[in-house]
Every structure is written in structure tokens, then in C-alpha cells.
C-alpha positions, 0 to 999 in steps of 0.5 A: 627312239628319240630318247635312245638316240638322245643317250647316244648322242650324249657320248658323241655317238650317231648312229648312221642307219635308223630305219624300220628294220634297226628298231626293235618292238618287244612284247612288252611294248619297250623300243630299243635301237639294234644295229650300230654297226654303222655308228661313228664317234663324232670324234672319228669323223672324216673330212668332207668328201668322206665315204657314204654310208647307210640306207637312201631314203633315210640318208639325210641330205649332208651325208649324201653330199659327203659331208660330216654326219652329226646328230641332226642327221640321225634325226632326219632319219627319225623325220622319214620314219615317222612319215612312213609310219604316219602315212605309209609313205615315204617323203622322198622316193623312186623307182630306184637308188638314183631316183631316191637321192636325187629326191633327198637332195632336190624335191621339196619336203611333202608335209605328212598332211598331204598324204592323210589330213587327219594327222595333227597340226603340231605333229605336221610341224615336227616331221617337216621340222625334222626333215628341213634340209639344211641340218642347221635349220632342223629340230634338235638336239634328240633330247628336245625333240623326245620332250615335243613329242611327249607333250603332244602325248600329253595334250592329245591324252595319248600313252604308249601301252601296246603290250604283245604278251596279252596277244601272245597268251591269246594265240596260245590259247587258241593253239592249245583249243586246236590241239584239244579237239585232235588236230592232226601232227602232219598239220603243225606246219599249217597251225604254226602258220596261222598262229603266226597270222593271227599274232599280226592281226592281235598286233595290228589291232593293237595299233589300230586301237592306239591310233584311235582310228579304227584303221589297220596300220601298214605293217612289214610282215615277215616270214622265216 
């Protein structure tokens, strides 16, 4: 993610609006940014006092206030989203939109540690370095902060290597062995179903085993 926001960044680009639902996860196990309908050149920034635009809980501070966006807002964004994905929690929160900015603006960042101790020290210290208020004390650019991570995964021996085809083709197996020993048409709608079930478990299996911590991960599961 930060990578991509790196090359975006680099043309002046921020995007306004990452979150869970704007990042993509394909089989392949390749992440791409969707969703830059609220991109902006910096080039095309207003004066302070401009229109709010993108998701609470993952606005940063600045663009609450009505301030200009820049690079380091999107990287707050980048700072919520980890925390979510670590804990399952989201660093500021509330019973409703009110609540939730008046957190952003006003409660002390909680450190990830709090929420599960087993998370390392260095990445403690990039989620709240990321989520720091003021912009001018967060970490960045994007660039240096794809760097940091990478060595972490270095250090700690971790490689992103989650590859969805091998669930997908073991799904389909299991779907062609139902279809072999005569299940019936007026069934397909229950077979599509747990086919659906059991790719989210492959998944979640997948993380867990990523994770290393044998714990299932938080997933947002949809349905159509």
C-alpha cells in the first residue's frame, strides 16, 4: 500500500479515501489502491477552511480542521488501517460520525500494544508514528515508510506469499466431488454457498498461517 502511495505521491497525487474497502487483495496475492475518486493534485488544493471530504476514522486530523491535505494525511489513513488490521480495533471511535471526529481530533493516540501485547516494539512505534496528530511530526514521505516496513520483514524473516489460486483450485475440487456423487440441481444455490464459506476459511487460514499466530484474523465478509 505504501508503495503505491509512494508512486502516487510522486505525481503530486493523494489520494483522500484509503481505507479497507479501497484496497484491493487479488489471488495472486498482489494489493492494489481502487477508488481515486477522491484524489486531488496538490496542485489543485484549496485555501484552509476547504470542503471535507472522505471517511471518519480514517480522516486525519488536518482534513477535519478543513486544512490542506498533503501526503502525510494519506498516511494517517495508512496508520488506522494497520491498527484495525493488527487488533481489530480502530484507534478512534464512536457511537456515531460525532463521536468519531471528536476522537481524531481530541483523544490521545492508544499504542496497538494496548489492544494485543504480542505485537512487535518496532511496529508499535510506526502505527503511532503514523497516527501522530500534527502531520509535521508524522512519519513519511510514503517511500520511507514502504522502506521501514520492508526491513521489519526482513528482520523478523516475514514475505508476503498469501496466494488465493491454491484456495480457489481447492474449492473447485471439492465442488466438482459434490457434483460427482449426484448432488441435486435444485441444490446450486446451497453448493454456491458453501463454496463461498469455505474460500473465506482457505483465506483466513492463509492469513493465520502468515501471521504465524494460529489465530483466525478479522475478516469483513461480504455477500452478493
Amino acid at each position: 500500500i505504501c508503495e503505491g502511495l509512494a508512486a502516487a505521491h510522486a505525481h503530486d497525487l493523494v489520494h483522500r479515501d484509503i481505507k479497507p474497502g479501497n484496497i484491493l487483495l487479488g489471488q495472486d496475492g498482489s494489493i492494489k489502491i481502487a477508488d481515486f475518486g477522491l484524489a486531488l493534485f496538490l496542485s489543485q488544493r484549496g485555501e484552509p477552511g476547504e470542503t471535507v471530504v472522505g471517511t471518519p476514522g480514517f480522516l486525519a486530523p488536518e482534513a477535519l480542521r478543513g486544512r490542506p491535505v498533503t501526503a502525510w494525511s494519506d498516511l494517517f489513513a495508512v496508520g488506522v488501517l494497520l491498527c484495525r488490521s493488527l487488533t481489530g480495533h480502530y484507534p478512534f471511535g464512536g457511537k456515531n460520525l460525532r463521536a468519531i471526529v471528536a476522537s481524531t481530533l481530541n483523544d490521545p493516540t492508544p499504542p496497538v500494544d494496548s489492544f494485543d501485547e504480542r505485537i512487535p516494539r518496532p511496529l508499535v512505534d510506526i502505527v503511532r508514528s503514523l497516527l501522530e496528530k500534527s502531520p509535521e511530526r508524522r512519519i513519511g514521505p510514503a517511500s520511507d515508510v514502504a522502506g521501514r516496513f520492508a526491513e521489519l520483514c526482513r528482520l523478523h524473516g516475514l514475505n508476503w506469499r498469501l496466494d488465493f489460486t491454491r484456495s480457489t483450485r481447492a474449492v473447485e475440487a471439492d465442488e466438482a466431488d459434490e457434483l460427482a456423487v449426484g448432488v441435486g440441481d435444485h441444490s446450486c444455490i446451497e453448493r454456491r454457498h458453501r463454496l463461498v464459506v469455505r474460500t473465506v476459511q482457505h483465506e483466513e487460514r492463509a492469513i493465520a498461517d502468515l501471521l504465524g499466530t494460529g489465530r483466525r484474523p478479522h475478516v469483513t465478509r461480504l455477500t452478493s
